[in-house]
C-alpha positions as a Markdown table, in Angstrom:
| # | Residue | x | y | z |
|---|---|---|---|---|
| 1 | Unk | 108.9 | -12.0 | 181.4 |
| 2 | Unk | 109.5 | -10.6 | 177.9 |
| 3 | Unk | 107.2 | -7.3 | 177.0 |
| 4 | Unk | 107.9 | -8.2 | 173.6 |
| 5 | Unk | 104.9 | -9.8 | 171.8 |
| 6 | Unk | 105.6 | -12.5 | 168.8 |
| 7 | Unk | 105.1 | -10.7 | 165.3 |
| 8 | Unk | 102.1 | -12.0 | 163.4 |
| 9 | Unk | 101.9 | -14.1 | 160.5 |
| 10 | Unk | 101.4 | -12.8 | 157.1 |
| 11 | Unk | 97.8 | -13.4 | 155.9 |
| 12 | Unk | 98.9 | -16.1 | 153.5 |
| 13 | Unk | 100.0 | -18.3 | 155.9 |
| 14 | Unk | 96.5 | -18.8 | 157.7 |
| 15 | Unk | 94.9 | -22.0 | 155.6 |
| 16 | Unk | 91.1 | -20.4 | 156.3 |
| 17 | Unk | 92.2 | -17.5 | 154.3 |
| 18 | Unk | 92.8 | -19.9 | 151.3 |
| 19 | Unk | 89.8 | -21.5 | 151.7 |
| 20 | Unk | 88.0 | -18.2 | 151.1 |
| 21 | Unk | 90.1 | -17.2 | 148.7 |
| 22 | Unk | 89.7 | -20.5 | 146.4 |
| 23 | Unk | 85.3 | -20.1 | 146.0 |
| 24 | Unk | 85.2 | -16.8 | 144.3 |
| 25 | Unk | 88.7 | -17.3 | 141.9 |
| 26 | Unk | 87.6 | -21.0 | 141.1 |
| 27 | Unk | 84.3 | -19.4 | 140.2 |
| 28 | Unk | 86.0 | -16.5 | 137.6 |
| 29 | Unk | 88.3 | -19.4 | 136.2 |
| 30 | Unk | 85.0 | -21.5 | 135.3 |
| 31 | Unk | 83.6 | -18.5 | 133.8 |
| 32 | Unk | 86.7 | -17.3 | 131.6 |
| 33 | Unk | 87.1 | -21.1 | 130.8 |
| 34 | Unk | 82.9 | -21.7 | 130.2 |
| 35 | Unk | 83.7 | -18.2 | 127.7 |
| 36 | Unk | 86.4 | -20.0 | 125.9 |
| 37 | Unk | 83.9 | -23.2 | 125.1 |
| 38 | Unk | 81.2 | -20.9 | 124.2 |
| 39 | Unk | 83.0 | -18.5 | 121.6 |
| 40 | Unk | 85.0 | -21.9 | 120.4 |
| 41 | Unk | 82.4 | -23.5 | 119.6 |
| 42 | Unk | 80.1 | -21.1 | 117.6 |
| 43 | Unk | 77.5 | -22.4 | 115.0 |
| 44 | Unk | 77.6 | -21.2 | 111.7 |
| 45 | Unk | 75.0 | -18.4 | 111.1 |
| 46 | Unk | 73.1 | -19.6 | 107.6 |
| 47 | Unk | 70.4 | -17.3 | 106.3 |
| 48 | Unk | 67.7 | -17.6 | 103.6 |
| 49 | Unk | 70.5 | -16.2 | 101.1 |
| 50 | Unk | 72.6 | -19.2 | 101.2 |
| 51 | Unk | 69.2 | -21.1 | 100.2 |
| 52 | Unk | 68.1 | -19.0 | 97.2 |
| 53 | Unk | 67.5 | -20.6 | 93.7 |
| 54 | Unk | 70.6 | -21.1 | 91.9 |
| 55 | Unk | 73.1 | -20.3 | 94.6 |
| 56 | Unk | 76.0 | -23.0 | 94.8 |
| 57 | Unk | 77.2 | -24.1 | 98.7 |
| 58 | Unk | 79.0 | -21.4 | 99.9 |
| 59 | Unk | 78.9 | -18.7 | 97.3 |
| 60 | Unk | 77.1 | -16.3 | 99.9 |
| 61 | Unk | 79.0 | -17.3 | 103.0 |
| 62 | Unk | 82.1 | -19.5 | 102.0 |
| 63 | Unk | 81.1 | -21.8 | 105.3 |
| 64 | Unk | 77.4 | -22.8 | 104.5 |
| 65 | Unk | 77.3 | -26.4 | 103.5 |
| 66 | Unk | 74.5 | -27.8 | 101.1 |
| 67 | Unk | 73.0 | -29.7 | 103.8 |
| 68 | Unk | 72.3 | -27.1 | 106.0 |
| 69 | Unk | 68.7 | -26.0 | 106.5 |
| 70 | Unk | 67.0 | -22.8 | 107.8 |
| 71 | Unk | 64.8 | -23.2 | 110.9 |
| 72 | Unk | 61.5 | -23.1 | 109.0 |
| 73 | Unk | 62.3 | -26.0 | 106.6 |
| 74 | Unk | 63.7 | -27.8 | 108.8 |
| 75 | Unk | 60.8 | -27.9 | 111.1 |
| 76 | Unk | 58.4 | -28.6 | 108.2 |
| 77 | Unk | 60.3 | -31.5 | 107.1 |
| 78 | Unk | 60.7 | -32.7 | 110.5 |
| 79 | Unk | 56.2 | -32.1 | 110.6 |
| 80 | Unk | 55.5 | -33.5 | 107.5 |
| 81 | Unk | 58.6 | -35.6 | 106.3 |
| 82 | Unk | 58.4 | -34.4 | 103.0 |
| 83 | Unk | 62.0 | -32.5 | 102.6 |
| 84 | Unk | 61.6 | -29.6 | 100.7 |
| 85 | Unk | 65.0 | -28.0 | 101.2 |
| 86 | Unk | 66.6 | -26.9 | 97.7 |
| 87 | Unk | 69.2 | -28.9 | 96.0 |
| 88 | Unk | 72.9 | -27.5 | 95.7 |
């Protein structure tokens, strides 16, 4: 009989080890990648300035589009159907 005991296996060869491993990394992956869709798909920011009397379609903010509405309008023309948003 041998008094020499087998060396054991580096940690990354046990399968359970991987399985613990996997939950918390996929989890940070989904997040980074959930991050990515979030700041990728940003809406444009239009404020009552891009609406005032006279202003052209993106002379305040060169990425505010004439059909564009603020919140308030928008709800009162969705209320009352009479669309009072200004023309460009």
């Amino acid at each position: 009989m041998s008094n020499n005991p087998t060396p054991a296996a580096p940690w990354w060869q046990f399968g359970h080890v991987w399985l613990v491993v996997s939950g918390p990394l996929a989890v940070v992956l989904a997040s980074f990648f959930t991050f990515y869709l979030a700041y990728a798909g940003m809406d444009v920011v239009v404020t009552e300035a891009d609406f005032r009397p006279g202003a052209q379609a993106g002379q305040i903010r060169g990425n505010a589009a004439p059909n564009l509405a603020p919140a308030l309008m928008a709800r009162n023309h969705a209320a009352t159907g009479v669309q009072n948003a200004p023309k460009p």
